[in-house]
C-alpha positions as CSV (number, residue, x, y, z in Angstrom):
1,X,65.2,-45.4,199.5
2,X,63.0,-42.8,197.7
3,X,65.9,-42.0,195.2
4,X,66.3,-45.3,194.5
5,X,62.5,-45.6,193.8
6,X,63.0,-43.1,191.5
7,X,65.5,-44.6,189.4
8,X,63.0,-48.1,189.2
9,X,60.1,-46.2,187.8
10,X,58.9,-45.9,184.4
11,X,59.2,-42.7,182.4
12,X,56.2,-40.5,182.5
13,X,55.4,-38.6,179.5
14,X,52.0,-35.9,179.9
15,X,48.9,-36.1,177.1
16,X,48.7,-33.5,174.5
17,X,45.4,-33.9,174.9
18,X,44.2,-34.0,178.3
19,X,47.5,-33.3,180.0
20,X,47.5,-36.3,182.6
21,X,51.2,-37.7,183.4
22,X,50.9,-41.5,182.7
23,X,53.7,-44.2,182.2
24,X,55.1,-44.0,178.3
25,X,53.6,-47.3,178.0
26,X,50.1,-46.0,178.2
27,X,50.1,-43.8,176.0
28,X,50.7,-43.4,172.0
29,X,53.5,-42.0,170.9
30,X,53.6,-39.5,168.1
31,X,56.7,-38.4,165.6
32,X,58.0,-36.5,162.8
33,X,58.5,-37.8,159.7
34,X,61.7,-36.0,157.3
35,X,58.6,-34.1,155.9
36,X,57.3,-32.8,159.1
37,X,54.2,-34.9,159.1
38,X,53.1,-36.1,162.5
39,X,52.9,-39.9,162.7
40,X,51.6,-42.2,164.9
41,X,54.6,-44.7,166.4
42,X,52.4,-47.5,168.0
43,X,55.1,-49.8,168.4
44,X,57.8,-46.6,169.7
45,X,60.2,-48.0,167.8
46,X,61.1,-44.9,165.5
47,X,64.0,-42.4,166.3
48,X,63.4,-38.7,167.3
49,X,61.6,-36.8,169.9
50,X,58.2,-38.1,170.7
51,X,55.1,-36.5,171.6
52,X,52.2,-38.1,173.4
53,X,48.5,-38.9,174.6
54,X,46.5,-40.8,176.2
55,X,45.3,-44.2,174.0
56,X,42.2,-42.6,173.6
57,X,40.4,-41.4,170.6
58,X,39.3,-37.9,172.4
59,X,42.6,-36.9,173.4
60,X,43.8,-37.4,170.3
61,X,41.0,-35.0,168.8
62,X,41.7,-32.4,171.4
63,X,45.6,-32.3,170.1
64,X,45.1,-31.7,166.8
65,X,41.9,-29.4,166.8
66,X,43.7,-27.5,169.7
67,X,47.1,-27.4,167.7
68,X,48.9,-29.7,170.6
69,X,51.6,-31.1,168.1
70,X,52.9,-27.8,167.0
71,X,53.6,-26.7,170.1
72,X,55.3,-29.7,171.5
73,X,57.6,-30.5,168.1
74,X,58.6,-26.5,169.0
75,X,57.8,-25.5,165.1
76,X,55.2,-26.0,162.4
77,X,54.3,-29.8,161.0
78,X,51.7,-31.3,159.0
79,X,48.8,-33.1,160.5
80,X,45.9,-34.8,159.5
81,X,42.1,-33.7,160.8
82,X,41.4,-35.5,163.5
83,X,39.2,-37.6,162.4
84,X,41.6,-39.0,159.8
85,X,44.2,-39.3,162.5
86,X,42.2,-41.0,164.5
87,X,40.8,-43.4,162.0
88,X,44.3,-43.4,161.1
89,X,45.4,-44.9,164.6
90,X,42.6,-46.8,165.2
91,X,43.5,-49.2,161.9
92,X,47.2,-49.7,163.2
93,X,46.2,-51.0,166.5
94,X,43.5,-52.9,164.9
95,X,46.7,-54.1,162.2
96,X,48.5,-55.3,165.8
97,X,45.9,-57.3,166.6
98,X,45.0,-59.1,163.5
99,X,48.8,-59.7,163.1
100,X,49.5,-61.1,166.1
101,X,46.0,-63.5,165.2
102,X,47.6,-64.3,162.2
103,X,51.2,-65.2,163.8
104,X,49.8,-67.2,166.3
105,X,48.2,-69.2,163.8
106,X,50.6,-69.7,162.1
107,X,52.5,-71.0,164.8
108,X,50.0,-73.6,164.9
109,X,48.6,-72.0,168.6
110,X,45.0,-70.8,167.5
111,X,42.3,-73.4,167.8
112,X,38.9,-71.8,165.9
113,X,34.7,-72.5,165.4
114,X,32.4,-72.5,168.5
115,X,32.3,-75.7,169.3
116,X,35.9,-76.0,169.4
117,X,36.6,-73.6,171.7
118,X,34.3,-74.6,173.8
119,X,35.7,-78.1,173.7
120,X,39.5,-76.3,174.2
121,X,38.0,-74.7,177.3
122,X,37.2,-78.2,179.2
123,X,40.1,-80.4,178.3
124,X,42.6,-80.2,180.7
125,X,45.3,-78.4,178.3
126,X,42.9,-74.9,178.7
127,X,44.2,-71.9,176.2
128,X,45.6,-69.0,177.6
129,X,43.0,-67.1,176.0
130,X,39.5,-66.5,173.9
131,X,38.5,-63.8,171.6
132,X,34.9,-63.6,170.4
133,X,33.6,-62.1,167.4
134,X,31.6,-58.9,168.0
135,X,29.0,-60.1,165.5
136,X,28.4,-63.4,167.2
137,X,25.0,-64.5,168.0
138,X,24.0,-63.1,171.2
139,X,23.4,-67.1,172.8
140,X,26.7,-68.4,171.2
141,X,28.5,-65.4,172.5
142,X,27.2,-65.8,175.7
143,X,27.7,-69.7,175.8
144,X,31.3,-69.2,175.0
145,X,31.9,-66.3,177.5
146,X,30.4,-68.2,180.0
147,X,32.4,-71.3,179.5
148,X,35.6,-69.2,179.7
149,X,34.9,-67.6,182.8
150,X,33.8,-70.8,184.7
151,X,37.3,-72.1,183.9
152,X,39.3,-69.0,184.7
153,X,40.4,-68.3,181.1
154,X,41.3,-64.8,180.0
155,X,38.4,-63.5,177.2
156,X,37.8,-60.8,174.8
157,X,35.4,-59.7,172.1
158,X,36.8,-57.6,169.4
159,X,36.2,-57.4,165.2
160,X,33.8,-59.5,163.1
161,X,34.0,-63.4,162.4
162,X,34.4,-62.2,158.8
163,X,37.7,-60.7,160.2
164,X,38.9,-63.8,162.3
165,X,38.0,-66.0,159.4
166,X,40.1,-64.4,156.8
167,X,43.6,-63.7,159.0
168,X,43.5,-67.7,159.8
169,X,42.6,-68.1,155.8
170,X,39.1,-69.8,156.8
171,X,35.2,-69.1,156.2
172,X,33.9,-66.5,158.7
173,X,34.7,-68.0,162.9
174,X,32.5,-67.1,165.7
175,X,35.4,-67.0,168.2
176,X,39.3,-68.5,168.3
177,X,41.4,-69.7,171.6
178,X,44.7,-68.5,171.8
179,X,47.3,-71.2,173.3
180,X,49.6,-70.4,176.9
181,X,52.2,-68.7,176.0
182,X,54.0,-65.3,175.3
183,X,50.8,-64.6,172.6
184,X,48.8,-64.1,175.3
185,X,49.7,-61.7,176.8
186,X,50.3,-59.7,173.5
187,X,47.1,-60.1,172.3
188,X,45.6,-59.0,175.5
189,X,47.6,-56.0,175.7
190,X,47.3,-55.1,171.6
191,X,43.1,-55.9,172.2
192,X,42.7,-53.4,175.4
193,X,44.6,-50.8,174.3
194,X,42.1,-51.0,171.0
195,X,38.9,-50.7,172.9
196,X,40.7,-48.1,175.1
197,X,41.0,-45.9,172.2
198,X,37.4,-46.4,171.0
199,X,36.2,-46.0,174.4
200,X,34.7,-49.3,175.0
201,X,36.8,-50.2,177.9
């Protein structure tokens, strides 16, 4: 029985930074380019040996001022300062998230404005899920919020109504529900592994 618990559990890969074994899924996973250049493969999607940390901005810092990616890549590559690596990261998994918005939308799931999600969150189809604009008013975020959690609905607040406005090609939106479905769960995984890496969560 314990070798066949083995076999069913997920790969664990250990931070660059702060040296914890996690899951491969919770962390980021780092490659070479052909130049040598240490890139950040959000999606692990990209061939070659990987090398990893935690999905936190701090770990990431500690790999490269500590000179973490040389040593696991076995030779010398080309980083970035980590600030601009972490910048660097921090914009793709913000990318992931806007995308998905913008997919979403386009598949005709995102209803946007306030009032209507506040209207989406008592009719008796409720979304899967609301995101709310960091810059919201502080009694129209808090309307919202409240509205979501009295009905059990999933909620978030991540980037500006500027941003939500312009990926759903509309003036500046105070918050957006996000239709059941496989989005969902996307968007909530894309949206906590953001505010992971910024330490908010």
């Amino acid at each position: 029985m314990a070798a066949d618990k083995r076999n069913i559990e997920a790969p664990q890969r250990s931070c660059l930074g702060c040296r914890t074994a996690k899951d491969k899924d919770l962390l980021i996973r780092f490659v070479l380019t052909p130049e040598n250049e240490v890139f950040p493969d959000i999606d692990k999607r990209l061939p070659g040996r990987g090398a990893y940390t935690c999905i936190d901005r701090r770990c990431v810092s500690v790999a490269v001022d500590q000179r973490q990616f040389k040593r696991s890549f076995k030779h010398d590559v080309s980083v970035m300062q980590s600030e601009e690596l972490i910048e660097y990261v921090r914009r793709l998994l913000f990318d992931r998230i806007i995308g998905l918005i913008g997919l979403a939308n386009k598949a005709g799931l995102i209803t946007s404005g306030g009032s209507m999600v506040t209207d989406a969150l008592t009719s008796k189809k409720k979304p899967g899920l609301v995101i709310v604009a960091t810059d919201v008013s502080e009694a129209i975020g808090e309307k919202i919020v409240s509205a979501a959690a009295a009905h059990k609905v999933q909620h978030r607040k991540v980037t500006t109504k500027d941003d939500i406005g312009a990926v759903l090609g509309k003036a500046p939106r105070s918050a957006i529900a996000v239709a059941s479905g496989g989005f969902v769960l996307q968007l909530l995984r894309a949206i906590d592994r953001y505010r992971n890496f910024l330490g908010e969560v």
